[in-house]
C-alpha positions in Angstrom: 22.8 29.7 69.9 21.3 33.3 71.1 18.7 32.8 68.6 17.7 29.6 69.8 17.8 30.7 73.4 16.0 33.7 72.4 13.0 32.1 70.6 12.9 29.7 73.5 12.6 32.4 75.7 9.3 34.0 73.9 11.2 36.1 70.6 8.6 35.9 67.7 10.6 34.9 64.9 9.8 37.7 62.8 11.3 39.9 65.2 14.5 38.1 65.0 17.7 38.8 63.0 19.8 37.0 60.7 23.0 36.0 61.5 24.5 37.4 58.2 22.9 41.0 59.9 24.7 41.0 62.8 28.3 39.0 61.4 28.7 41.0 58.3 26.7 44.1 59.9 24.1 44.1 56.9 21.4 45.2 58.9 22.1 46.5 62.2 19.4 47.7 62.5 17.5 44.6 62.5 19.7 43.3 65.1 19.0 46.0 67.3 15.5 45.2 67.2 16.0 41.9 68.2 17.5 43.3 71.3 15.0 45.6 72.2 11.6 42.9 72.0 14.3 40.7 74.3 14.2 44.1 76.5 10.6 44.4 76.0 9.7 40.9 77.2 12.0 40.1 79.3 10.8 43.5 81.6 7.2 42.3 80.4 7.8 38.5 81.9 9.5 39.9 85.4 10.9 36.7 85.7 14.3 38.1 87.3 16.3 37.6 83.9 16.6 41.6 83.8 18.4 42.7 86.2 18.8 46.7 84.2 16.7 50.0 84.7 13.0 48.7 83.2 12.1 52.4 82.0 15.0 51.5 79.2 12.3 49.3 77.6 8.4 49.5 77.0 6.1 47.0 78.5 3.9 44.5 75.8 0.5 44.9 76.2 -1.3 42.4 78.9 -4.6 41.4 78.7 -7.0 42.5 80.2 -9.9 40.8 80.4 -13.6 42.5 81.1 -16.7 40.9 82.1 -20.0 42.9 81.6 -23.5 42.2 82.5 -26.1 42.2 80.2 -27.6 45.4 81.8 -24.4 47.0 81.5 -24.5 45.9 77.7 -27.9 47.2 77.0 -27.0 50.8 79.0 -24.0 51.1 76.2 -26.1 51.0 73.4 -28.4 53.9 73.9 -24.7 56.4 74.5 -24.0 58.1 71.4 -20.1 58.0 70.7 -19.1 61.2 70.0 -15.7 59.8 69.1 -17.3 58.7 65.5 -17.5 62.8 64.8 -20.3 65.0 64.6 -21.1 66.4 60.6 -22.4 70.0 62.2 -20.9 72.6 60.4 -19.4 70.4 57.9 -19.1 72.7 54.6 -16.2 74.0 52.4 -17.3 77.2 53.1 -13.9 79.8 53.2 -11.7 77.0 51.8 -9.0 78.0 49.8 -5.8 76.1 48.0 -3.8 79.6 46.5 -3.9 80.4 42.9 -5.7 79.1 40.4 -3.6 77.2 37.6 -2.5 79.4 35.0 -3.1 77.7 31.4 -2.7 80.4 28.8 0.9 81.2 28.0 1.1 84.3 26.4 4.6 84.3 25.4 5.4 83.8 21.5 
């Protein structure tokens, strides 16, 4: 019955748990999952179902939808991202892993 009324609600099924988790606490864990993406979208929805503290769960993403104009999409591809890295510098130069492997045994 909570399962049904939770997937009605908006639970993905995959975040559900099985009733054999929570009955013969298998997995707990699992269960407590459940519980915390019924937090999740239930402070998400803010449909008045949740009447706790909202900071005891974190918010699903929204989307947020963007509209550019085509000037705006020409201006972004002559910036250079400098989140892809820069190769300046790049060089093993100084690197150094400790010993080297020892593979003579000198003992008889």
């Amino acid at each position: 019955m909570f399962l049904r009324a939770a997937e009605t609600y908006g639970i993905m099924t995959t975040d559900m748990f099985q009733t054999v988790d929570l009955w013969e606490g298998k997995d707990l864990a699992a269960v407590q999952r459940t519980l915390m993406s019924l937090g999740s979208l239930a402070v998400t929805k803010n449909d008045g179902c949740y009447k706790g503290d909202p900071s005891w769960f974190h918010r699903k993403a929204q989307e947020n939808k963007r509209e550019f104009s085509d000037e705006q999409l020409m201006e972004g591809k002559s910036v250079i991202g400098l989140q892809m890295g820069t190769n300046r510098g790049a060089s093993q130069a100084g690197m150094s892993y400790g010993r080297p492997r020892q593979i003579i045994n000198n003992n008889p």
